[in-house]
Backbone as XML, in Angstrom:
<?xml version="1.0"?>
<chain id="A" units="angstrom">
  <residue number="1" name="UNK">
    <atom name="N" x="11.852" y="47.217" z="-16.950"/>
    <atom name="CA" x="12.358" y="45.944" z="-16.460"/>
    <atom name="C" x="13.115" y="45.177" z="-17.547"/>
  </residue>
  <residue number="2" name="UNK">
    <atom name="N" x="13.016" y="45.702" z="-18.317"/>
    <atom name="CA" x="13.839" y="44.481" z="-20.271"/>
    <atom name="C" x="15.131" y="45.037" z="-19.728"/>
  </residue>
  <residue number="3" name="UNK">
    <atom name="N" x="15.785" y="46.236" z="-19.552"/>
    <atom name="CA" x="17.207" y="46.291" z="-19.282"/>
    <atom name="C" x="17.836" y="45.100" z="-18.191"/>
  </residue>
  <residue number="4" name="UNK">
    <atom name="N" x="16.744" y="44.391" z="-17.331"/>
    <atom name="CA" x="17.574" y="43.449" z="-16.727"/>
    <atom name="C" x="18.118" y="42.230" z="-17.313"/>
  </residue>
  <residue number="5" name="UNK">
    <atom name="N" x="17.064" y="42.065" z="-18.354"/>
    <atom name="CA" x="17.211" y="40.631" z="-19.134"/>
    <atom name="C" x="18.635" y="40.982" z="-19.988"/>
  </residue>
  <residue number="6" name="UNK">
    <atom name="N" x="19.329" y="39.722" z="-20.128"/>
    <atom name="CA" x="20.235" y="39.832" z="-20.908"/>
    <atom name="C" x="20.539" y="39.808" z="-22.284"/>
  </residue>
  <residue number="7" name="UNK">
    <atom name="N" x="21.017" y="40.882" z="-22.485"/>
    <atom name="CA" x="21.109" y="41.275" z="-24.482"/>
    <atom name="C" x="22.177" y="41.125" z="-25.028"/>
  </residue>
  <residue number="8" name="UNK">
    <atom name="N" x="23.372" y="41.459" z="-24.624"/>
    <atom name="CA" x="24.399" y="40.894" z="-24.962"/>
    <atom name="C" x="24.771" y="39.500" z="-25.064"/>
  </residue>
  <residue number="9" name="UNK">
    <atom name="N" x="25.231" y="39.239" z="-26.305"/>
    <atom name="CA" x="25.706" y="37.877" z="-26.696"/>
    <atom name="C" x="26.553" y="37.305" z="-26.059"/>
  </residue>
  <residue number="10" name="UNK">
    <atom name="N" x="27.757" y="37.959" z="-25.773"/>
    <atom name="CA" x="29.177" y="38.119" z="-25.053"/>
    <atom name="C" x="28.542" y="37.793" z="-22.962"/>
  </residue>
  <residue number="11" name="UNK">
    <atom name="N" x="28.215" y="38.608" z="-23.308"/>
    <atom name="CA" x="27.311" y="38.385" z="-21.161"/>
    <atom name="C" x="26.591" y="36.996" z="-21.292"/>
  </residue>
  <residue number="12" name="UNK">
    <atom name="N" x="25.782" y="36.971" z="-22.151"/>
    <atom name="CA" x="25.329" y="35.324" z="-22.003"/>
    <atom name="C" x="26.203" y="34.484" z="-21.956"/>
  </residue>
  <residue number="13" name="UNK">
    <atom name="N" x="27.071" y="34.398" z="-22.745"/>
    <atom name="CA" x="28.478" y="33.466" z="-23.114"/>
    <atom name="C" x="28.996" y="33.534" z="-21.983"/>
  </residue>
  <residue number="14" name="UNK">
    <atom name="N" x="29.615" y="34.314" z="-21.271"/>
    <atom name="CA" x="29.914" y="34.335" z="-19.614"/>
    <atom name="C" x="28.862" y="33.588" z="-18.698"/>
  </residue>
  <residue number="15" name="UNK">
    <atom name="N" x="27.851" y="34.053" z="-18.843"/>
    <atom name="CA" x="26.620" y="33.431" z="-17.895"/>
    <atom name="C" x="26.841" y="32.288" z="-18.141"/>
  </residue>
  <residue number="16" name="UNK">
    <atom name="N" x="26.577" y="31.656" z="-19.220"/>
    <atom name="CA" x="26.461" y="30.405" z="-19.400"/>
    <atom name="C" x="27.057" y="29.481" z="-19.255"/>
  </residue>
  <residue number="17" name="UNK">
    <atom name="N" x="28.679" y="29.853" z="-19.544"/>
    <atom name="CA" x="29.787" y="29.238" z="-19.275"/>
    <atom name="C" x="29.506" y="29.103" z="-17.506"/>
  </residue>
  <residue number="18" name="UNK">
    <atom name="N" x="29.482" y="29.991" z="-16.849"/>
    <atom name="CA" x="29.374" y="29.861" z="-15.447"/>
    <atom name="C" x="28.182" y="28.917" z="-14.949"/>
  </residue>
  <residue number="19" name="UNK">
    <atom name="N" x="27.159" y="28.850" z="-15.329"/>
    <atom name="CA" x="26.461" y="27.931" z="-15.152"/>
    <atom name="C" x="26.556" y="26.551" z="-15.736"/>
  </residue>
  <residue number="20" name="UNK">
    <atom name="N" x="27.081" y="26.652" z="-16.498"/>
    <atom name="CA" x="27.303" y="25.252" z="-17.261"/>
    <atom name="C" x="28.393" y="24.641" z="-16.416"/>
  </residue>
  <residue number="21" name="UNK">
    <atom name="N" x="29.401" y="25.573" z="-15.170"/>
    <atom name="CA" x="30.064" y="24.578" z="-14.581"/>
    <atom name="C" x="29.722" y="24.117" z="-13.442"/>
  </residue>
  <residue number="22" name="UNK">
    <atom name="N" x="28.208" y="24.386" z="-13.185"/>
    <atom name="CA" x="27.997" y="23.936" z="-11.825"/>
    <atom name="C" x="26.650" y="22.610" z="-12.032"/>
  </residue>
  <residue number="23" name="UNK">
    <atom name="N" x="26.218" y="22.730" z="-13.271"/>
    <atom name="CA" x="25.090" y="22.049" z="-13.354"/>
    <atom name="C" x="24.974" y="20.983" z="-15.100"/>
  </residue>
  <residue number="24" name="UNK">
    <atom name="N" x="24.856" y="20.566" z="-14.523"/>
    <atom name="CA" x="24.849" y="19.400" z="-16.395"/>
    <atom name="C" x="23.166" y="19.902" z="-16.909"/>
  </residue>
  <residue number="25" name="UNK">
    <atom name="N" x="23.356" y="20.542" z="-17.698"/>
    <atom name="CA" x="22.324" y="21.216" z="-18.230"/>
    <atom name="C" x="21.375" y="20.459" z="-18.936"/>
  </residue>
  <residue number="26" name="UNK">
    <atom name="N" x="21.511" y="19.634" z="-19.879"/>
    <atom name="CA" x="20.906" y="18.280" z="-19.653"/>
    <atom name="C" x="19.926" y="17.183" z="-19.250"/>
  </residue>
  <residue number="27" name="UNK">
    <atom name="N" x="20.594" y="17.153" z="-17.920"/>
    <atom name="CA" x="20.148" y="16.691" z="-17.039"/>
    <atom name="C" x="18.705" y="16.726" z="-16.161"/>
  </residue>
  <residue number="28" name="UNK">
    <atom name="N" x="17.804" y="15.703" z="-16.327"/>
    <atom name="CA" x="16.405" y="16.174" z="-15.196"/>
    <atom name="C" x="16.527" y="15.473" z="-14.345"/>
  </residue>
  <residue number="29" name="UNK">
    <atom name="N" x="15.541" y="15.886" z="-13.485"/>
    <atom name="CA" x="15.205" y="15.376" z="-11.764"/>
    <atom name="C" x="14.276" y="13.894" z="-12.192"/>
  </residue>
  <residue number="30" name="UNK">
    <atom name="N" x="14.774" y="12.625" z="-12.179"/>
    <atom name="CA" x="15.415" y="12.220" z="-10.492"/>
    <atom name="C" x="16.949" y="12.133" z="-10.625"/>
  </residue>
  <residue number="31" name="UNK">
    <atom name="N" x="17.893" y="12.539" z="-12.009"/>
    <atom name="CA" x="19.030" y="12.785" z="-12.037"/>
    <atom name="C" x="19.650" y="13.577" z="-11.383"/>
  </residue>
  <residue number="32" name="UNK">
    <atom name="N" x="21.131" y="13.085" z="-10.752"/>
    <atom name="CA" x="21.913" y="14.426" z="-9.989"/>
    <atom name="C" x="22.016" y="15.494" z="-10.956"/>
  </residue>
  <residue number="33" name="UNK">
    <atom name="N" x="21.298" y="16.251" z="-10.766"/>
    <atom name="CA" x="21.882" y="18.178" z="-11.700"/>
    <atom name="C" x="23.448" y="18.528" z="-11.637"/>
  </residue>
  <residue number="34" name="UNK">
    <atom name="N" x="23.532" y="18.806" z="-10.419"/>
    <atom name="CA" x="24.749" y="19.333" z="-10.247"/>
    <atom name="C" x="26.058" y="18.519" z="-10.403"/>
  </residue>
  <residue number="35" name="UNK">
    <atom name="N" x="27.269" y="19.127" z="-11.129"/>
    <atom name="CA" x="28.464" y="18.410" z="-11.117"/>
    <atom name="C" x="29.085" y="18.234" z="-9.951"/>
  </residue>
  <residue number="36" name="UNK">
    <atom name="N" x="29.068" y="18.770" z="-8.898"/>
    <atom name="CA" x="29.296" y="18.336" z="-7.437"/>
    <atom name="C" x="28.708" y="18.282" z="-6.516"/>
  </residue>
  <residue number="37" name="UNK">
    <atom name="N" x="28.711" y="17.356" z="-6.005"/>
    <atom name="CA" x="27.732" y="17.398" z="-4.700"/>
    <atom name="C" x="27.781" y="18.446" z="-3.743"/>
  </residue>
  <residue number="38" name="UNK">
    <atom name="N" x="26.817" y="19.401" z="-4.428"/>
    <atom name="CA" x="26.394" y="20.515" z="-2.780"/>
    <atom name="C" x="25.655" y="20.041" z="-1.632"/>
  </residue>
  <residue number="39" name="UNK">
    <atom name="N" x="25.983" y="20.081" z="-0.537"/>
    <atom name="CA" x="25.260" y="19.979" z="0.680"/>
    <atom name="C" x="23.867" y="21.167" z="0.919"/>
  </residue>
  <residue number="40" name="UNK">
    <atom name="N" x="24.025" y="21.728" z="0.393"/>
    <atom name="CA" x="22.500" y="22.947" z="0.572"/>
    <atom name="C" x="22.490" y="23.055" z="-0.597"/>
  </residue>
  <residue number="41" name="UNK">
    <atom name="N" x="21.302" y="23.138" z="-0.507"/>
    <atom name="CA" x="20.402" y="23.682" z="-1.878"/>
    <atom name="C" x="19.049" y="23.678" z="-2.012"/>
  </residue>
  <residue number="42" name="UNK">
    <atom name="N" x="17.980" y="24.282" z="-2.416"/>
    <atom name="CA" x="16.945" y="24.755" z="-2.654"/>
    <atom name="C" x="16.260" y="24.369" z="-3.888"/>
  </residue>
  <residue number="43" name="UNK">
    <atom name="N" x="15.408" y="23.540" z="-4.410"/>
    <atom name="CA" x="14.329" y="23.244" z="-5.279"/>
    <atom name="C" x="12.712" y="23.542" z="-4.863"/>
  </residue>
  <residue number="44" name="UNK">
    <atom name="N" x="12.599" y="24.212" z="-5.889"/>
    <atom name="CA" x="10.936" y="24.379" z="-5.152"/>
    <atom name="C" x="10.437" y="24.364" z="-6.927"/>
  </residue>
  <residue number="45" name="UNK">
    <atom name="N" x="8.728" y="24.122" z="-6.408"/>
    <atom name="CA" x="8.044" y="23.960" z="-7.734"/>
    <atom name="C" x="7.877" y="25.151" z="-8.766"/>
  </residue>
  <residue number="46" name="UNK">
    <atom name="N" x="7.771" y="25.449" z="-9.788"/>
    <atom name="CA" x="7.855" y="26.584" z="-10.738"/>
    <atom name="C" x="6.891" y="27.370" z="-10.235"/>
  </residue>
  <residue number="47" name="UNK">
    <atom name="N" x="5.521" y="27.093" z="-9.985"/>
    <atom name="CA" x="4.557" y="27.908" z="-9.333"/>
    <atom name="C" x="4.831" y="28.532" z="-8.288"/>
  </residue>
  <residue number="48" name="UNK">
    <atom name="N" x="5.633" y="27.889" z="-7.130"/>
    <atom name="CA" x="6.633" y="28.741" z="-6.040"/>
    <atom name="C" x="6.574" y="30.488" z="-6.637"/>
  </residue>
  <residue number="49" name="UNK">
    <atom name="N" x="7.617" y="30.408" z="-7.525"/>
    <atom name="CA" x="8.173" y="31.264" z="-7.754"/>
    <atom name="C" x="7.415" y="32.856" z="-8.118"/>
  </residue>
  <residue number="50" name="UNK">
    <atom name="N" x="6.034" y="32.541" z="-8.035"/>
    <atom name="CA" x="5.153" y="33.618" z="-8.125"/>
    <atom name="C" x="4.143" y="33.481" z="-7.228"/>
  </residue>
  <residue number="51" name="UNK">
    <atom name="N" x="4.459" y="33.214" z="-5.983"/>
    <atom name="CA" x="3.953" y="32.866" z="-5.084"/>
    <atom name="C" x="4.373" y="34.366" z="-3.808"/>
  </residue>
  <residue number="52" name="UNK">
    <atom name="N" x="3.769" y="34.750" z="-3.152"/>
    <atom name="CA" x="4.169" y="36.059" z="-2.340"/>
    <atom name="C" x="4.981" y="35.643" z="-1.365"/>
  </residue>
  <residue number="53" name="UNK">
    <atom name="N" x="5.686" y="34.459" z="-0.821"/>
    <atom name="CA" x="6.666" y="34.306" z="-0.207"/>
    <atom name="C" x="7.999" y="34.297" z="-0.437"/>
  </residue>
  <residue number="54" name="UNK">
    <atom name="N" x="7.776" y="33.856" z="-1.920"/>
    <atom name="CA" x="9.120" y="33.972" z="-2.780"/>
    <atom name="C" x="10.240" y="34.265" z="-3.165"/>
  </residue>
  <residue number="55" name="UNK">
    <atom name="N" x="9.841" y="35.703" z="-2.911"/>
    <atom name="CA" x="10.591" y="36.753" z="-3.061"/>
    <atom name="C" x="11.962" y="36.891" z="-1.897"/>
  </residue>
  <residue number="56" name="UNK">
    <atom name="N" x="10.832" y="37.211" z="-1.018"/>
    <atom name="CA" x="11.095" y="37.432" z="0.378"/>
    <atom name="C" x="12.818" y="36.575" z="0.655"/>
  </residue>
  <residue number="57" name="UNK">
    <atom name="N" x="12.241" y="35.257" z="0.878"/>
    <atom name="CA" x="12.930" y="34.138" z="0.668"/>
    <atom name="C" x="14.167" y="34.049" z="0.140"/>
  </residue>
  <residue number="58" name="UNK">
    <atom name="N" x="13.796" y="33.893" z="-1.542"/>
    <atom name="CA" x="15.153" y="34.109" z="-2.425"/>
    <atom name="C" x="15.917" y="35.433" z="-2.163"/>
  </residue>
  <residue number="59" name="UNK">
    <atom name="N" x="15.294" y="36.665" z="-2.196"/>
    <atom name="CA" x="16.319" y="37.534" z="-1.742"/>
    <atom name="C" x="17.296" y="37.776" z="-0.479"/>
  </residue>
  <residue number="60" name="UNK">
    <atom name="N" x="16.509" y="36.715" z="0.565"/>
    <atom name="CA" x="17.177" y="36.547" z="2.171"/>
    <atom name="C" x="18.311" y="35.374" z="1.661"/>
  </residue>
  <residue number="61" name="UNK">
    <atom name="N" x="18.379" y="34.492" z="0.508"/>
    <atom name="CA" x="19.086" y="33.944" z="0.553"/>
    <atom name="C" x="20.699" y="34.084" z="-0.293"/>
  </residue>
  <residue number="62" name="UNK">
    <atom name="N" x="19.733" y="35.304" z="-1.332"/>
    <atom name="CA" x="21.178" y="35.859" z="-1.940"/>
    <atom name="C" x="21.939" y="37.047" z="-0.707"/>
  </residue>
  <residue number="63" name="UNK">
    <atom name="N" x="20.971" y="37.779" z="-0.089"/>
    <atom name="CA" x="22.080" y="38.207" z="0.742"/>
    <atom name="C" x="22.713" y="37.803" z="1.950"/>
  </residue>
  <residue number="64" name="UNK">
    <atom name="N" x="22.377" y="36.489" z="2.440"/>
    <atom name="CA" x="23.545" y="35.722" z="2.717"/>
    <atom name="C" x="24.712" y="35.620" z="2.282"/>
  </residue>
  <residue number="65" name="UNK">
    <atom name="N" x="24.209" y="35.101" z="1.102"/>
    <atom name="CA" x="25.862" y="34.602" z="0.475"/>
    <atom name="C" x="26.442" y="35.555" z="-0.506"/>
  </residue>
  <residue number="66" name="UNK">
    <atom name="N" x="26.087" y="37.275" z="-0.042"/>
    <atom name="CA" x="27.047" y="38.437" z="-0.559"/>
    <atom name="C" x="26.270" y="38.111" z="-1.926"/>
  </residue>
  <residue number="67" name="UNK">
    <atom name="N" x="25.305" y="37.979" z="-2.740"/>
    <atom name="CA" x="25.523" y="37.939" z="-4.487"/>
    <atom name="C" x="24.425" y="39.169" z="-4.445"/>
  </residue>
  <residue number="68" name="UNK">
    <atom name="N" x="24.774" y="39.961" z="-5.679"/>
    <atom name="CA" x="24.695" y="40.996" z="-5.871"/>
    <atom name="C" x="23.776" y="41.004" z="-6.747"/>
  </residue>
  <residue number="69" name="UNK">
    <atom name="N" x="22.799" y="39.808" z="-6.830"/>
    <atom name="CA" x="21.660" y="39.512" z="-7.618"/>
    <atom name="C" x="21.249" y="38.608" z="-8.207"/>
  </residue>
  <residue number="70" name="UNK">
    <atom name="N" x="19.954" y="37.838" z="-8.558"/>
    <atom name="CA" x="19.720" y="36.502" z="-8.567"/>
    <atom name="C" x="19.440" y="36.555" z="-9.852"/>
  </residue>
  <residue number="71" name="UNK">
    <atom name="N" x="19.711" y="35.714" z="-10.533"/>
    <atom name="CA" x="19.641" y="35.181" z="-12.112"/>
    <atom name="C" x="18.775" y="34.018" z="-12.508"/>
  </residue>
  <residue number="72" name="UNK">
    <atom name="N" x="17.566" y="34.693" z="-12.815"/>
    <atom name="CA" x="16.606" y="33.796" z="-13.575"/>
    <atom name="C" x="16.593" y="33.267" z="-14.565"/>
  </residue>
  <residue number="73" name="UNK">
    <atom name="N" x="16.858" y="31.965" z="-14.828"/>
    <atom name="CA" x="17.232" y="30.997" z="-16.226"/>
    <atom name="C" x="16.462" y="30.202" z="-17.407"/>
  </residue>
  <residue number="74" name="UNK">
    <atom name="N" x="16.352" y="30.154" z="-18.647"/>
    <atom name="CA" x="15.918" y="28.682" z="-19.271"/>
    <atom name="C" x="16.812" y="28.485" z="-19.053"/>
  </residue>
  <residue number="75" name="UNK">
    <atom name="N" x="17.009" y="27.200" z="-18.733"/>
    <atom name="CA" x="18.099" y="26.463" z="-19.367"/>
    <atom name="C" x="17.837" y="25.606" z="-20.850"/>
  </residue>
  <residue number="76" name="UNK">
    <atom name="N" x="17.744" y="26.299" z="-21.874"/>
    <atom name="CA" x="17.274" y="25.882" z="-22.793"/>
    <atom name="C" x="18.055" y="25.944" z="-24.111"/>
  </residue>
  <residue number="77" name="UNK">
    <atom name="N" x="18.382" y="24.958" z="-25.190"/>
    <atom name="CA" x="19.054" y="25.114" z="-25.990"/>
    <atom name="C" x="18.923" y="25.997" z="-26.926"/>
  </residue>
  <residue number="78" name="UNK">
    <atom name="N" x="20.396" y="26.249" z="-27.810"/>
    <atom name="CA" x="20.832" y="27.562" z="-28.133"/>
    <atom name="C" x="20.053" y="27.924" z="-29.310"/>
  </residue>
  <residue number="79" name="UNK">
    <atom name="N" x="18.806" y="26.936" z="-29.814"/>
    <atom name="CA" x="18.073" y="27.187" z="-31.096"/>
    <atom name="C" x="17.079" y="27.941" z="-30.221"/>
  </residue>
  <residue number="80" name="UNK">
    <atom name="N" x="16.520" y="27.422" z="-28.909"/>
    <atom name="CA" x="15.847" y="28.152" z="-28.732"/>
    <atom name="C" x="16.205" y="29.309" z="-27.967"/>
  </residue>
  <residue number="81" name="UNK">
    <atom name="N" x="16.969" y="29.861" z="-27.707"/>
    <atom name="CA" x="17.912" y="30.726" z="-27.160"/>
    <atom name="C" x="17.413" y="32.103" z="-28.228"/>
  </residue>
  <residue number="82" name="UNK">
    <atom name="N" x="18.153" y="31.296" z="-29.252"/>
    <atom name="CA" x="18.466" y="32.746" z="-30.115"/>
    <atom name="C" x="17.342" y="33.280" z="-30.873"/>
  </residue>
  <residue number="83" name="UNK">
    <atom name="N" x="16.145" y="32.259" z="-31.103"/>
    <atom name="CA" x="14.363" y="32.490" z="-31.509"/>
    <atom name="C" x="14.316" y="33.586" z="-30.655"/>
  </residue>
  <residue number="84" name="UNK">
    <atom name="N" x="14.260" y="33.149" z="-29.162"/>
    <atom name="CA" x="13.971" y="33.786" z="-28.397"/>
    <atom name="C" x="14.532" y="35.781" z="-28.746"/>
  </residue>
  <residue number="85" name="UNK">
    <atom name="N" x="15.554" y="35.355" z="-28.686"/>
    <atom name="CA" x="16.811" y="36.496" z="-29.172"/>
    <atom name="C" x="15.642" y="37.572" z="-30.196"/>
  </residue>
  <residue number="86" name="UNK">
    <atom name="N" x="15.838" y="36.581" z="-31.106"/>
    <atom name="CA" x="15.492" y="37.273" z="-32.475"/>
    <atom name="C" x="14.216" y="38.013" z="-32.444"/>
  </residue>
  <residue number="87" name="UNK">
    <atom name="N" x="13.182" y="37.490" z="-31.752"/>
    <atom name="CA" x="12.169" y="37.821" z="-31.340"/>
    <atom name="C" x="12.062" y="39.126" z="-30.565"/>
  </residue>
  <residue number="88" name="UNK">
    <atom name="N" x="12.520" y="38.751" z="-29.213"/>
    <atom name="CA" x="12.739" y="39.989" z="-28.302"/>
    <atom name="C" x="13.714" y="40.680" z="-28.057"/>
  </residue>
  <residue number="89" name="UNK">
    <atom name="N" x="14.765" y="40.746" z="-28.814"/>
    <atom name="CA" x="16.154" y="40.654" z="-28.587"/>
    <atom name="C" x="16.618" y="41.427" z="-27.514"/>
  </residue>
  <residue number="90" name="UNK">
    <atom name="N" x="16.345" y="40.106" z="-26.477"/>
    <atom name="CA" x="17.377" y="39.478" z="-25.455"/>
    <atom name="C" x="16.843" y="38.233" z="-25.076"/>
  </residue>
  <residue number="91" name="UNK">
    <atom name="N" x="17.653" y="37.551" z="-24.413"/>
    <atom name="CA" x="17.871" y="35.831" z="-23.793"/>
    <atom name="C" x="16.834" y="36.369" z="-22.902"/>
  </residue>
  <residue number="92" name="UNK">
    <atom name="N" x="16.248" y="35.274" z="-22.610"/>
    <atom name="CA" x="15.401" y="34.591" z="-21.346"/>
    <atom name="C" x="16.023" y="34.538" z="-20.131"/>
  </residue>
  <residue number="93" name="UNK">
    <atom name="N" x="17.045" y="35.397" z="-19.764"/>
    <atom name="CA" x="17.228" y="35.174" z="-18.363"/>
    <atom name="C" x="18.374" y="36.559" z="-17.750"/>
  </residue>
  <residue number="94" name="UNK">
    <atom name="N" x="16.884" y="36.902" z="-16.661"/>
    <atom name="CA" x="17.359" y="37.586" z="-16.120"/>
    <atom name="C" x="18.093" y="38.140" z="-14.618"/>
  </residue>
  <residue number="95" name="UNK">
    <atom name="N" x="18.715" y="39.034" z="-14.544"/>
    <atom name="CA" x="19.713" y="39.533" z="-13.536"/>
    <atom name="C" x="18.793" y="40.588" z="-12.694"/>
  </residue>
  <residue number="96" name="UNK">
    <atom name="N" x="18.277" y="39.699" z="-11.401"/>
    <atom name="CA" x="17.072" y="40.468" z="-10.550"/>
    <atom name="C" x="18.254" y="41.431" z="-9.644"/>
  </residue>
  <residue number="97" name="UNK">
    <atom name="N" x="18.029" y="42.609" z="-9.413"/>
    <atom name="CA" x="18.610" y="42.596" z="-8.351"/>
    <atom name="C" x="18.246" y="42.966" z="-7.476"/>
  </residue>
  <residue number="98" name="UNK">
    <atom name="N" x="18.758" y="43.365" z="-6.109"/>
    <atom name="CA" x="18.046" y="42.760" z="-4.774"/>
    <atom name="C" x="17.452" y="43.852" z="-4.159"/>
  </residue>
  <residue number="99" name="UNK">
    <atom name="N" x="17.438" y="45.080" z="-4.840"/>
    <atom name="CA" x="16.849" y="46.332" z="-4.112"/>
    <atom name="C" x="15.169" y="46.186" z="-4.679"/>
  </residue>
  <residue number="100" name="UNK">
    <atom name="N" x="14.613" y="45.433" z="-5.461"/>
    <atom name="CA" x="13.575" y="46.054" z="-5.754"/>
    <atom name="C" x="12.369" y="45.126" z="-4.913"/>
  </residue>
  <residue number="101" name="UNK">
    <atom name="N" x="11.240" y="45.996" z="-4.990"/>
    <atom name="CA" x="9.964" y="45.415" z="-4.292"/>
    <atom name="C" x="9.412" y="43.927" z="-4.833"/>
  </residue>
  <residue number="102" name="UNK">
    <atom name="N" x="8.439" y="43.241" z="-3.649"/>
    <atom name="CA" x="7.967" y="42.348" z="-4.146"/>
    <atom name="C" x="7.516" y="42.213" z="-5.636"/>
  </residue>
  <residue number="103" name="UNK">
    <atom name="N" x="6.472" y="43.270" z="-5.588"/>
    <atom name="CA" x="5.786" y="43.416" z="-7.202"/>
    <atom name="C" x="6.219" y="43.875" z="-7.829"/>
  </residue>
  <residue number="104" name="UNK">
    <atom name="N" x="8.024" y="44.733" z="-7.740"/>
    <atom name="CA" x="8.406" y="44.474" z="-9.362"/>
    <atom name="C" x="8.914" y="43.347" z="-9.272"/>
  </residue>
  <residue number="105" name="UNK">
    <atom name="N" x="9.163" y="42.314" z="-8.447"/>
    <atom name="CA" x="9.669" y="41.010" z="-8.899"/>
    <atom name="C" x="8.605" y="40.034" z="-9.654"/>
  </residue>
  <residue number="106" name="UNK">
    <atom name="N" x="7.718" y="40.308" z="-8.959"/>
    <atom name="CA" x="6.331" y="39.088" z="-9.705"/>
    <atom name="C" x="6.545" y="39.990" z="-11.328"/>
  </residue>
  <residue number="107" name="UNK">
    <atom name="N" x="6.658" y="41.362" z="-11.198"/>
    <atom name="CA" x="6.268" y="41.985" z="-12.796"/>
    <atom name="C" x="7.117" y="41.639" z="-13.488"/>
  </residue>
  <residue number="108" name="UNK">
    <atom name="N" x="8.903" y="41.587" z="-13.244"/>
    <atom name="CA" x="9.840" y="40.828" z="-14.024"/>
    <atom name="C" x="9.463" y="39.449" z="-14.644"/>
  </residue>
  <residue number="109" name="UNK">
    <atom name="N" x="8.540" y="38.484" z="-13.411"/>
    <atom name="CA" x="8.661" y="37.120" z="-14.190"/>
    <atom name="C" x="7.284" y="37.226" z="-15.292"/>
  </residue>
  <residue number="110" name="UNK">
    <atom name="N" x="6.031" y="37.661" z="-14.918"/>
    <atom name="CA" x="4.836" y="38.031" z="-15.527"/>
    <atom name="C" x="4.721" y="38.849" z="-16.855"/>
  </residue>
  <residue number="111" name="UNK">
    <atom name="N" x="5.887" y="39.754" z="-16.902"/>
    <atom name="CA" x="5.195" y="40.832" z="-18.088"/>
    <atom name="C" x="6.011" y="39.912" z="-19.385"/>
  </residue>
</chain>
């Protein structure tokens, strides 16, 4: 499952850039996140996310909208980014993609 997380420096720099244009990183809740107002969208509590419905869910919602896999994030600054790096070397966030079972998804966020 580590080949999903991202290791390349260059792929993060893309990732990030892409996320950095949809969301003020920054930013917490009760602040607007997003730089434009989306009409749909989805917040649920962190515990959600290892919860056995979860899965189910988020993957019914990436293949709606055609994405070819869901990307689990810190959004966390680049000191702690690259600890992280140095440590395990790769970033904290990974590229699920949508063929696999419930429990390798809980094992991606868990191990």
């Amino acid at each position: 499952m580590k080949k999903l997380f991202i290791s390349d420096p260059k792929e993060l720099e893309q990732v990030q850039s892409f996320i950095h244009s949809l969301v003020h990183s920054t930013k917490t809740f009760p602040d607007q996140v997003f730089k434009t107002k989306k009409p749909h969208y989805l917040f649920e509590e962190f515990h959600w996310l290892l919860s056995d419905d979860s899965w189910e869910m988020l993957k019914g919602l990436a293949l709606k909208h055609r994405d070819k896999y869901i990307l689990m994030a810190a959004l966390d600054d680049s000191r702690c980014m690259n600890d992280f790096y140095r440590e395990f070397g790769y970033y904290p966030w990974v590229k699920i993609p949508l063929n696999i079972t419930p429990s390798d998804y809980l094992d991606i966020l868990t191990d």
